[in-house]
Backbone as a chain_set.jsonl record, in Angstrom:
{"seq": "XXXXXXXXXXXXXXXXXXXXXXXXXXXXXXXXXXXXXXXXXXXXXXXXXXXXXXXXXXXXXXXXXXXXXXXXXXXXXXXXXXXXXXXXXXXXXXXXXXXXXXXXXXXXXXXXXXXXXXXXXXXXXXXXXXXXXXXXXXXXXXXXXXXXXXXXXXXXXXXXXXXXXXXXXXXXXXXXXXXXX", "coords": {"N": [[-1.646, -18.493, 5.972], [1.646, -19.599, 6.58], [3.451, -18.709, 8.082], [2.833, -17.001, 9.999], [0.675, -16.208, 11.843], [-3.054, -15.614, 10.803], [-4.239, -12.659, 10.823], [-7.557, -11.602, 12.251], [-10.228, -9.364, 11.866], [-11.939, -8.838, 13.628], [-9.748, -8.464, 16.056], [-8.154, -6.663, 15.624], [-6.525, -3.233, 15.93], [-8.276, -0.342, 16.431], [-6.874, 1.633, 14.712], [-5.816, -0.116, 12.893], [-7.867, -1.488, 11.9], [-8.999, 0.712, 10.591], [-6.827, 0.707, 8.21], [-6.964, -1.714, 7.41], [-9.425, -1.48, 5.938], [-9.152, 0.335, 4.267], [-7.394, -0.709, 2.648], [-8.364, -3.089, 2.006], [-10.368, -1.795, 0.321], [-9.116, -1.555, -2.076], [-8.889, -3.964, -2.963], [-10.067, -6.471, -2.906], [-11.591, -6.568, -1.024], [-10.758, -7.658, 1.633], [-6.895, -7.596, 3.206], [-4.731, -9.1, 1.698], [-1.995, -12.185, 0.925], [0.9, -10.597, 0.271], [0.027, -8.291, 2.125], [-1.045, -9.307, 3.9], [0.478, -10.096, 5.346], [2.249, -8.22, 6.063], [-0.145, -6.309, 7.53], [0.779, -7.008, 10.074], [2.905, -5.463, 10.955], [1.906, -2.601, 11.134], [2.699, 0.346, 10.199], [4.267, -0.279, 8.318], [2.296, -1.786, 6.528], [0.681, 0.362, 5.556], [2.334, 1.902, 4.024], [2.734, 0.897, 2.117], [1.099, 0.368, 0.757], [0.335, 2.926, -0.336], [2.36, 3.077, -1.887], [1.645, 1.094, -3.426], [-0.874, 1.789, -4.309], [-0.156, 4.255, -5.965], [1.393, 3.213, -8.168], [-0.248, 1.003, -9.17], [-2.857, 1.946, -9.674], [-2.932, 4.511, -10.774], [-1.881, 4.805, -12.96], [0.468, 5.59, -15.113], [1.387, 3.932, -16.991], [0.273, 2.257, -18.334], [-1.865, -0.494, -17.946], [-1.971, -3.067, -19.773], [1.379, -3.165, -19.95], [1.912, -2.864, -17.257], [1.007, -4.855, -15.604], [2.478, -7.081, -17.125], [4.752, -6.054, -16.583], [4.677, -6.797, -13.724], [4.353, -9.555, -14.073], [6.961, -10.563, -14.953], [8.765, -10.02, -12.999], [7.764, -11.836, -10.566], [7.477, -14.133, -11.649], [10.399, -14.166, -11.896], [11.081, -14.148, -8.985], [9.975, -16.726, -8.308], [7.375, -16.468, -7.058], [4.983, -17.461, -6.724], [2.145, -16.832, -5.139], [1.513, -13.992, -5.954], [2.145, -14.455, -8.562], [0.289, -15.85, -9.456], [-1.886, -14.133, -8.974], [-1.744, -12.089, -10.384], [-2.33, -12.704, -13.122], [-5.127, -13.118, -14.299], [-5.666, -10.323, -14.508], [-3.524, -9.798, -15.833], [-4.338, -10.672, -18.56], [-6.811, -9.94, -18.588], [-6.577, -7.256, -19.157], [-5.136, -7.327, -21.584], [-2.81, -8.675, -22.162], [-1.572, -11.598, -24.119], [-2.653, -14.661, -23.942], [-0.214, -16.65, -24.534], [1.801, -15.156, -24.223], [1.677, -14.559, -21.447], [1.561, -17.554, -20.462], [4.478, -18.206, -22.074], [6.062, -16.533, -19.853], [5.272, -18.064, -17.767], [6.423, -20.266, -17.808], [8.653, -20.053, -17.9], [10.395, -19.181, -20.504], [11.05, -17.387, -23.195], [8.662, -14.979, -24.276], [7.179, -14.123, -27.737], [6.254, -11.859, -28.749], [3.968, -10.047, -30.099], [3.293, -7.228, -29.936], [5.64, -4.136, -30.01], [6.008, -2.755, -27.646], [5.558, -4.222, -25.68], [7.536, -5.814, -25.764], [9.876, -4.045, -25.414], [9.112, -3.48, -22.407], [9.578, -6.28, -21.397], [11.91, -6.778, -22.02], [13.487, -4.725, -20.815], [12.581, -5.364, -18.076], [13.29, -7.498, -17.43], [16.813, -7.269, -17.773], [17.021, -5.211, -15.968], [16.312, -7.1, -13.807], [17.543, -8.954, -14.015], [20.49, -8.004, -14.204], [20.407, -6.453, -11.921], [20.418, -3.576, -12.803], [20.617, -1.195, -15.499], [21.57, -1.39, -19.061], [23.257, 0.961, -20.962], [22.829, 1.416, -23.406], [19.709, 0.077, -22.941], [18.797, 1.098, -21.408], [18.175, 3.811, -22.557], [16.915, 3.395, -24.735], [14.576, 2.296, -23.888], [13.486, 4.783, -21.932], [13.253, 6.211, -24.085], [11.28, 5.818, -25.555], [9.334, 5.435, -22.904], [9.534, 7.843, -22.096], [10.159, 9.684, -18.852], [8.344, 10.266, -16.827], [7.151, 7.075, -16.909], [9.04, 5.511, -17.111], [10.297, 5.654, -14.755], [8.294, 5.048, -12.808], [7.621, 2.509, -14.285], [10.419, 1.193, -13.252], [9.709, 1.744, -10.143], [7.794, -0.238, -9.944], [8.813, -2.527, -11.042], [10.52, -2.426, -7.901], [8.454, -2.575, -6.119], [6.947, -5.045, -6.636], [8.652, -6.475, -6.548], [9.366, -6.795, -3.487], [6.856, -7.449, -2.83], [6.737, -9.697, -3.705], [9.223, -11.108, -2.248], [8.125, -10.807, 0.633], [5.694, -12.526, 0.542], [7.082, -14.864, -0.587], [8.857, -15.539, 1.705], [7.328, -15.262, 4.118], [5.751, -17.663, 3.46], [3.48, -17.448, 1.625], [1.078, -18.269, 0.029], [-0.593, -19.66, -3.03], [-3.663, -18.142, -4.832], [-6.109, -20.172, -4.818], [-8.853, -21.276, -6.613], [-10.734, -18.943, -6.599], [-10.376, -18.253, -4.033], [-8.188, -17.252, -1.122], [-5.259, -18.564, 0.131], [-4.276, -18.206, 2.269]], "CA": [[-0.299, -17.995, 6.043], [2.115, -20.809, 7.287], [4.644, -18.54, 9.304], [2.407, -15.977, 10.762], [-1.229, -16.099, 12.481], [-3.528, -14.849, 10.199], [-5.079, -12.041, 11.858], [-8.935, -11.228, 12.019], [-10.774, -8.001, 12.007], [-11.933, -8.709, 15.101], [-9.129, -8.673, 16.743], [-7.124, -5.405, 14.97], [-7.136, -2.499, 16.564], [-9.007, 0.79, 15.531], [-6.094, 2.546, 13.553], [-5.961, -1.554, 12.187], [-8.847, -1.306, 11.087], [-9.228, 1.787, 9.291], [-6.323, 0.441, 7.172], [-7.82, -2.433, 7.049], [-10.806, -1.536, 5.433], [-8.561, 0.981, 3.073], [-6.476, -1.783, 1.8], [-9.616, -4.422, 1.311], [-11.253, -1.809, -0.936], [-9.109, -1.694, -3.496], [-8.071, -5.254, -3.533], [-10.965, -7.6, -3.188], [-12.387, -6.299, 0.465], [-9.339, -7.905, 2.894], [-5.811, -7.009, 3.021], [-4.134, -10.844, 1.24], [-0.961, -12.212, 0.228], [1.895, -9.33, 0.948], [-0.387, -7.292, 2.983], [-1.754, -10.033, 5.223], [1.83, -10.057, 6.593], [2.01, -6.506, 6.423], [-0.499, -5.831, 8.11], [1.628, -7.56, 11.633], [3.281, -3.834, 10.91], [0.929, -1.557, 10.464], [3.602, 1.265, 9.581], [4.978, -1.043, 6.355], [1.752, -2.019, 5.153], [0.069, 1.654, 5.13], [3.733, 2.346, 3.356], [3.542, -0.151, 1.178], [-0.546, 0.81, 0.298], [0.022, 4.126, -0.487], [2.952, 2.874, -3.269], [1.144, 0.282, -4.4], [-1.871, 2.317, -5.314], [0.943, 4.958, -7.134], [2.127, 2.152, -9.073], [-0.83, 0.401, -9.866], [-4.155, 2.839, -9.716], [-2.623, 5.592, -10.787], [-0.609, 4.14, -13.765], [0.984, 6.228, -16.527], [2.425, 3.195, -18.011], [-0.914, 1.287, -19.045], [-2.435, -1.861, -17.277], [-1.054, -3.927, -19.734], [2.86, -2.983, -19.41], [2.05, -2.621, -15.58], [0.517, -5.889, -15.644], [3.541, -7.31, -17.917], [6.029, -5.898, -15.4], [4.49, -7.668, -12.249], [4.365, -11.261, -14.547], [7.925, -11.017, -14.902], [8.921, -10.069, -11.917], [6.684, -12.785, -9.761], [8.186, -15.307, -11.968], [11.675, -14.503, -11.425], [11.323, -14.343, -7.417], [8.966, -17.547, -8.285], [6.711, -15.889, -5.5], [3.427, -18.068, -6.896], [1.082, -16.011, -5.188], [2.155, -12.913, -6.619], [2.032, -14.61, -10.292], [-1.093, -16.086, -9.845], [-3.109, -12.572, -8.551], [-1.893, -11.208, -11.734], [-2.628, -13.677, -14.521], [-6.349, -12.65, -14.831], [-5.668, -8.913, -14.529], [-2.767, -9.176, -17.19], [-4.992, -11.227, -19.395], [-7.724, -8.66, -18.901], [-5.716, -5.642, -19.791], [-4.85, -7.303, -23.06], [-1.399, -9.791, -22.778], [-2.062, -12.84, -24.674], [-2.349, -16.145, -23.389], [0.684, -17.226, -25.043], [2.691, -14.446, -23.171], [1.708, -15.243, -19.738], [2.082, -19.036, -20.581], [5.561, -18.238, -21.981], [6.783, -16.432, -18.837], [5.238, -19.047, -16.429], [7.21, -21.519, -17.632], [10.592, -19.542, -18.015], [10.363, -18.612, -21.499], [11.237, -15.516, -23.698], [7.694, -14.701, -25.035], [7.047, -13.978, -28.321], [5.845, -10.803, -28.875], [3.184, -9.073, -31.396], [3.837, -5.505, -29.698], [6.641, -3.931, -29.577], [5.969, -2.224, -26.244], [5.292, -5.127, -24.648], [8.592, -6.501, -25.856], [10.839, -3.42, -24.714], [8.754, -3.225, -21.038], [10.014, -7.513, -21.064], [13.438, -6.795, -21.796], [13.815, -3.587, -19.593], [12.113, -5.568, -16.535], [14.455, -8.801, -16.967], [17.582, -6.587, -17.237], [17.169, -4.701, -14.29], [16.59, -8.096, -12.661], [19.418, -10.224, -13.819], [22.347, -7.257, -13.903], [20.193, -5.866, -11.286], [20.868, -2.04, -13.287], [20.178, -1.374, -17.099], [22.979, -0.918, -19.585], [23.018, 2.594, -21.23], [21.601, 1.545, -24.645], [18.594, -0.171, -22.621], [18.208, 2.69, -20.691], [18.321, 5.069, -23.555], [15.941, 2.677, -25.808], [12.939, 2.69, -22.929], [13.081, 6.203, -21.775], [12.866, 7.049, -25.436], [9.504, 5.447, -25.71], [8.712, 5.594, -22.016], [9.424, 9.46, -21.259], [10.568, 10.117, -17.534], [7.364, 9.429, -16.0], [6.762, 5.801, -16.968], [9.993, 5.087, -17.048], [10.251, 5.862, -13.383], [6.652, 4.267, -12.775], [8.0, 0.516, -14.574], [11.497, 0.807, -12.168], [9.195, 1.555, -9.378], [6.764, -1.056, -9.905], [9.219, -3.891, -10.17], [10.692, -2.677, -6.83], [7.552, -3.026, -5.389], [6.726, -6.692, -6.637], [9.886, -7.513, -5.545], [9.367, -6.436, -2.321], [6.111, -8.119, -2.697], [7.158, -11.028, -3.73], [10.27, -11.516, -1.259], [7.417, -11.012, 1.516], [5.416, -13.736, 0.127], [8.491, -16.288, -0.206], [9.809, -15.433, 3.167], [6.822, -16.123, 4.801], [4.968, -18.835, 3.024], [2.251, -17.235, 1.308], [0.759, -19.966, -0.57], [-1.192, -18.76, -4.21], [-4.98, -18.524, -4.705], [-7.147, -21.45, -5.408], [-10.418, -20.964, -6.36], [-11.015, -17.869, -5.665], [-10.1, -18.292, -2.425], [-7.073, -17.252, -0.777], [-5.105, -20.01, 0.801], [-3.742, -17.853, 3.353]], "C": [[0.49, -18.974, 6.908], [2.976, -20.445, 7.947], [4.057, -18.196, 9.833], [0.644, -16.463, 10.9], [-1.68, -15.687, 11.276], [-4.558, -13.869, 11.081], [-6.511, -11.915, 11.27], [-9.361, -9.529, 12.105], [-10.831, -7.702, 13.242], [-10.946, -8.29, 15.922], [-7.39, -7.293, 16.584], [-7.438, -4.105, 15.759], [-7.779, -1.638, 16.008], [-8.338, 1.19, 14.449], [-6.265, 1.354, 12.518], [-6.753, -1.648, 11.117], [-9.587, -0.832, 10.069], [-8.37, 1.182, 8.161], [-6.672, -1.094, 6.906], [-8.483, -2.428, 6.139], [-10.206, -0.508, 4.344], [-7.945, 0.026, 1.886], [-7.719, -2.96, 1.209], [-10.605, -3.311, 0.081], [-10.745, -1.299, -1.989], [-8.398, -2.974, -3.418], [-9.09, -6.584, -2.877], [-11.548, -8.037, -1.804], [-11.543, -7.017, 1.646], [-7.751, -7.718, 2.166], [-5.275, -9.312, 2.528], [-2.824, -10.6, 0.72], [-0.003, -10.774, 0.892], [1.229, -8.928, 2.38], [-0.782, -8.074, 4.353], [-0.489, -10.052, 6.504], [2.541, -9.221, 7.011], [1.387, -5.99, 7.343], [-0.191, -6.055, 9.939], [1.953, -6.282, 11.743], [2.656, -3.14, 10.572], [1.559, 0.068, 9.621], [3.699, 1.149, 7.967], [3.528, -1.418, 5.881], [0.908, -0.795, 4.393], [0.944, 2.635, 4.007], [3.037, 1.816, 1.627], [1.969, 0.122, 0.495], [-0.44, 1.709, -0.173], [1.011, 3.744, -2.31], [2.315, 1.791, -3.887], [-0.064, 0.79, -5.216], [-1.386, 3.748, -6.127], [1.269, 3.824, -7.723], [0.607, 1.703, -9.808], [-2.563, 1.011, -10.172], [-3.779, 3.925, -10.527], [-1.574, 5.899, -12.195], [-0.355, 4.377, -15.001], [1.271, 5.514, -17.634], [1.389, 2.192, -18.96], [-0.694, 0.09, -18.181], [-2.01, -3.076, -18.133], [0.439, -4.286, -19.474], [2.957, -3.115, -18.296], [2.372, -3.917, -15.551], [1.994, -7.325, -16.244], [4.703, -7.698, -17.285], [5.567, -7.056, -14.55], [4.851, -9.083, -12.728], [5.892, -11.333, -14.208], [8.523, -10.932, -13.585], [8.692, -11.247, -10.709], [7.234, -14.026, -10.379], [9.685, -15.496, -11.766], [12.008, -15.132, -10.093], [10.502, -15.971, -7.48], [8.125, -17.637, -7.742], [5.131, -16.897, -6.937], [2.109, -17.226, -6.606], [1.068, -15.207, -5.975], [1.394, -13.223, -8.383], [0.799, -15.222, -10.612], [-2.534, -15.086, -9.708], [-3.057, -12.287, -9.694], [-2.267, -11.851, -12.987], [-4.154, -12.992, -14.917], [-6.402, -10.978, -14.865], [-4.926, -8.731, -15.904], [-3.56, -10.001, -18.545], [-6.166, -10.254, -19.812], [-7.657, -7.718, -19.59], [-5.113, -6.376, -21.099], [-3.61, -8.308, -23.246], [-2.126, -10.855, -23.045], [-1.592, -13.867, -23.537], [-1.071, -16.561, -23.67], [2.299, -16.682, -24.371], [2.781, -14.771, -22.054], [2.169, -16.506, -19.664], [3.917, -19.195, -20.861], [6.287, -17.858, -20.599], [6.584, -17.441, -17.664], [6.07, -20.05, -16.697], [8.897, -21.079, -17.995], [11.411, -19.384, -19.228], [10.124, -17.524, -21.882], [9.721, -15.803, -24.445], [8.476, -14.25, -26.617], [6.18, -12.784, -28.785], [5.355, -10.074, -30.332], [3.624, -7.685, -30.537], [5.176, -5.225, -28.932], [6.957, -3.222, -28.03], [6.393, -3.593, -25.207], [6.929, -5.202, -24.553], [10.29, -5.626, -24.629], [10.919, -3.522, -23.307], [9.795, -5.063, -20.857], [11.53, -7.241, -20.734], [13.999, -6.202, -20.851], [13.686, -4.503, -18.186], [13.527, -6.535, -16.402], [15.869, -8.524, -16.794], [17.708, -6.236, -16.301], [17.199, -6.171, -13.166], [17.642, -8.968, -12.685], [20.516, -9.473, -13.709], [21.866, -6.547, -12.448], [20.984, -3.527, -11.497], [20.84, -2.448, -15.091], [21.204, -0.642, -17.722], [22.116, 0.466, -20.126], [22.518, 2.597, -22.411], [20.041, 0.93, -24.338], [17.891, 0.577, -21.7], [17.436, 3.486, -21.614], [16.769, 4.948, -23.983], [14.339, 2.618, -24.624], [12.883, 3.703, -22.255], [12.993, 6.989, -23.209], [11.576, 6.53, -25.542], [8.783, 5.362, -24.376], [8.282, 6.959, -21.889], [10.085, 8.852, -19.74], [9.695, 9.45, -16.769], [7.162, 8.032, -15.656], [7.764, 4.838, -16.692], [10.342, 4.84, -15.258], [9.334, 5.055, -12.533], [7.445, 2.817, -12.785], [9.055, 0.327, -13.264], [10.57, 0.739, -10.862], [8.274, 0.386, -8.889], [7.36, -2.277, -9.463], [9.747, -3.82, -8.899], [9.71, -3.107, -6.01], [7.249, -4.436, -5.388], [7.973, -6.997, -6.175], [9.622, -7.505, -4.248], [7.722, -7.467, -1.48], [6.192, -9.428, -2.549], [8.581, -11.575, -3.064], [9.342, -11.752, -0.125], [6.761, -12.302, 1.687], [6.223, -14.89, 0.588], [8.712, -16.262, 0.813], [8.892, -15.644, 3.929], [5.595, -17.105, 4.387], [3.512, -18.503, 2.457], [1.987, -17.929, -0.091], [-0.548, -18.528, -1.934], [-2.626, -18.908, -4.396], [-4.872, -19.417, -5.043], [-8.628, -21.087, -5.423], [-11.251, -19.739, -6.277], [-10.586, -17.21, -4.772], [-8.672, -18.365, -2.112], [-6.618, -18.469, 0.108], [-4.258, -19.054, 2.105], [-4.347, -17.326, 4.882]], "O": [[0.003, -19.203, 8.016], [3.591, -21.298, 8.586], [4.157, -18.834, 10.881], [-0.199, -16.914, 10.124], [-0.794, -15.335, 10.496], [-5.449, -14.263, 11.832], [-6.726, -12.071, 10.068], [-8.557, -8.666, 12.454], [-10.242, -6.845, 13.901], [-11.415, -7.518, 16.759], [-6.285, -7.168, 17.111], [-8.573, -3.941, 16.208], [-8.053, -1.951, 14.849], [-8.865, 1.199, 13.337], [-6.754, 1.603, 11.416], [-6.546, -1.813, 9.915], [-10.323, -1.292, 9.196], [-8.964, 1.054, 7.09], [-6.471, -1.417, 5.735], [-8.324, -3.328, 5.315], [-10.908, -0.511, 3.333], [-8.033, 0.071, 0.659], [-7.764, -3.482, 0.095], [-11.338, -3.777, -0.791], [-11.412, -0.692, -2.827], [-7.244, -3.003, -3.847], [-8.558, -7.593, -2.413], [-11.877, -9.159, -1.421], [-11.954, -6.707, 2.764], [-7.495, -7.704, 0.962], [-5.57, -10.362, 3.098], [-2.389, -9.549, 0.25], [-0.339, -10.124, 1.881], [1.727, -9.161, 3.482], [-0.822, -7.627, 5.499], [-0.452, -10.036, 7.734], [3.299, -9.237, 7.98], [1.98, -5.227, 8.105], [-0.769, -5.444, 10.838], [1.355, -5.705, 12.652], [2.768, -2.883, 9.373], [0.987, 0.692, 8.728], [3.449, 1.841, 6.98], [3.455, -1.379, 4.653], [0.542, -0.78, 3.218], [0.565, 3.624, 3.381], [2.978, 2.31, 0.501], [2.045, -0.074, -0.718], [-1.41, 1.757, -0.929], [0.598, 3.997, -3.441], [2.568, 1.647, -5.083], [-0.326, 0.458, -6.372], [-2.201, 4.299, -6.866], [1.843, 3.53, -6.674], [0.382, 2.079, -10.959], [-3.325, 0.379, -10.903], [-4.782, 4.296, -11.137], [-0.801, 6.835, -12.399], [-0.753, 3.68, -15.935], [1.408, 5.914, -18.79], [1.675, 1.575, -19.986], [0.405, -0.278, -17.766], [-1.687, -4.096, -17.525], [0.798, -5.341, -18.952], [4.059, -3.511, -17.916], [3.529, -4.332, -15.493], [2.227, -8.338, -15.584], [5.385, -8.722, -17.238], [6.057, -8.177, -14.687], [5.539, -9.804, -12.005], [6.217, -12.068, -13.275], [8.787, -12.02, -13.075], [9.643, -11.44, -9.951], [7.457, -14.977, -9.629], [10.215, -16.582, -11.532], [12.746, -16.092, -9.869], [10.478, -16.438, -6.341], [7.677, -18.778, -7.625], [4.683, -16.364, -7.952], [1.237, -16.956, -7.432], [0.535, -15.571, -7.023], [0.584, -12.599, -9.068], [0.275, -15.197, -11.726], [-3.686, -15.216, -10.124], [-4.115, -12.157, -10.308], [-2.509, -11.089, -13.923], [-4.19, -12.316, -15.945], [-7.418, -10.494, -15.366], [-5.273, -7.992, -16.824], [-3.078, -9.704, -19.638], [-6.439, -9.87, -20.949], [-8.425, -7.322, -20.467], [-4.414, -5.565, -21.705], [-3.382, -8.749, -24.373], [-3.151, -11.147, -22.428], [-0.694, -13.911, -22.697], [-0.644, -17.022, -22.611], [3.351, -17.273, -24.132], [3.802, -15.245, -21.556], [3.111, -16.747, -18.909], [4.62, -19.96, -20.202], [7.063, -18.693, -20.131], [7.426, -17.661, -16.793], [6.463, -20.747, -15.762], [9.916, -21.722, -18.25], [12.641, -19.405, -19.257], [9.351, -16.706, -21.384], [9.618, -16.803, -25.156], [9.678, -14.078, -26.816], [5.152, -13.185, -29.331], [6.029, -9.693, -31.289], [4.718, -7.275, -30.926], [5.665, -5.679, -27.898], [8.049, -3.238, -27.462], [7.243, -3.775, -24.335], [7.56, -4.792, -23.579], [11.106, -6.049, -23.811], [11.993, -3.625, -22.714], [10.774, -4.976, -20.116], [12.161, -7.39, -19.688], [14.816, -6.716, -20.088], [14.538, -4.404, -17.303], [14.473, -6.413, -15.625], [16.456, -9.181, -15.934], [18.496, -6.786, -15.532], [17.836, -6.299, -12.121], [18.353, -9.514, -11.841], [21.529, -9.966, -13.214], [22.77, -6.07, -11.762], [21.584, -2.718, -10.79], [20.981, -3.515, -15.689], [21.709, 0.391, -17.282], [20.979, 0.879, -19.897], [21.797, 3.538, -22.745], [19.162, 1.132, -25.176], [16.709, 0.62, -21.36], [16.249, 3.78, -21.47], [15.819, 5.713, -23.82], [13.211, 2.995, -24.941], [11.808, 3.633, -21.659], [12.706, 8.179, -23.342], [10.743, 7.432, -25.634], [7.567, 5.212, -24.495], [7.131, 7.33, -21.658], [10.436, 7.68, -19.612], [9.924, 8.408, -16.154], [7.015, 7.657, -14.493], [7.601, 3.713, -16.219], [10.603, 3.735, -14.781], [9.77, 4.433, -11.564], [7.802, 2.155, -11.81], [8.769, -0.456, -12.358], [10.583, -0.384, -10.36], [8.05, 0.116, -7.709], [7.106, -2.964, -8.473], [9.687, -4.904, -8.319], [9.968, -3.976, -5.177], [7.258, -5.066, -4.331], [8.16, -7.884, -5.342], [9.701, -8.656, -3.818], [7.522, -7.914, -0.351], [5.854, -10.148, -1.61], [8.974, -12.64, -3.539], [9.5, -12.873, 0.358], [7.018, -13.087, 2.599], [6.169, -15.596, 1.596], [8.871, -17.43, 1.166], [9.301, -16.378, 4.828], [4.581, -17.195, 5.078], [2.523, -19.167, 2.77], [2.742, -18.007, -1.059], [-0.991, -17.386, -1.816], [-2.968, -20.042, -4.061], [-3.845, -19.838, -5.576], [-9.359, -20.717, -4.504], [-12.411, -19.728, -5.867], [-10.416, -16.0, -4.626], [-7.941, -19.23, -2.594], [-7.401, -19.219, 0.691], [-3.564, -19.746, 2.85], [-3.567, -17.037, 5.789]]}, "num_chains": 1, "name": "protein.A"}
């Protein structure tokens, strides 16, 4: 992490710790990326844990649409980390190669499902007018419902929020495996 210390276990306190060890087991046994600089506040990142596993554990909208959302998102803010955590998850859950490849490089995908396509449009709206006109409203709460619909808006606030953290303090994108932070 190139603004902030990176803290150790060692060195967290008890309550620290517990969330600590909450946050590393659902995300690859330490708190990384967002959370590492989260966890300086222990308030915001136990916040920010509880909506991230509503958003993304818990997820009405399907793992690929989730998954979908976060790409675009992560590429707008250009937050790197962010867009590189999710590439093998949204590849997993089913987006083509050709999708992810289009949004990394700042291209409109090409879309075999129409889901996918609506969740694309919906996300990039909300981010470039920042608010969704009333026929792109209409058109993804008619195939979302309430729930999901609610769920996708929620989600990209969160990557945003994620990915502003990131950018703002220099959290650099895996390599390897291995976090670079």
């Amino acid at each position: 992490m190139a603004r902030l210390p990176a803290l150790t276990f060692d060195e967290l306190t008890p309550e620290q710790k517990k969330l600590w060890q909450e946050i590393g087991a659902v995300r690859s046994g330490s708190p990384g990326g967002p959370f590492a600089v989260w966890m300086h506040y222990p308030k915001i990142a136990e916040r920010a844990h509880l909506l991230g596993n509503a958003v993304r554990l818990e997820c009405k909208l399907g793992r690929r649409l989730l998954e979908l959302a976060v790409l675009v998102v992560a590429r707008h803010w250009n937050a790197e980390y962010v867009f590189a955590a999710h590439v093998p998850a949204g590849v997993q859950a089913g987006l083509s190669e050709a999708v992810v490849d289009a949004i990394r490089t700042h291209q409109s995908p090409v879309f075999d499902k129409d889901d996918e396509k609506l969740v694309y449009n919906t996300v990039r709206e909300l981010l470039e007018t920042k608010k969704l006109s009333d026929e792109t409203y209409e058109r993804a709460h008619k195939a979302l419902g309430t729930d999901k619909m609610i769920e996708l808006v929620a989600a990209v606030g969160f990557y945003m929020t994620a990915a502003a953290t990131v950018n703002a303090f220099g959290v650099g994108p895996r390599h390897e495996g291995k976090r670079l932070v």
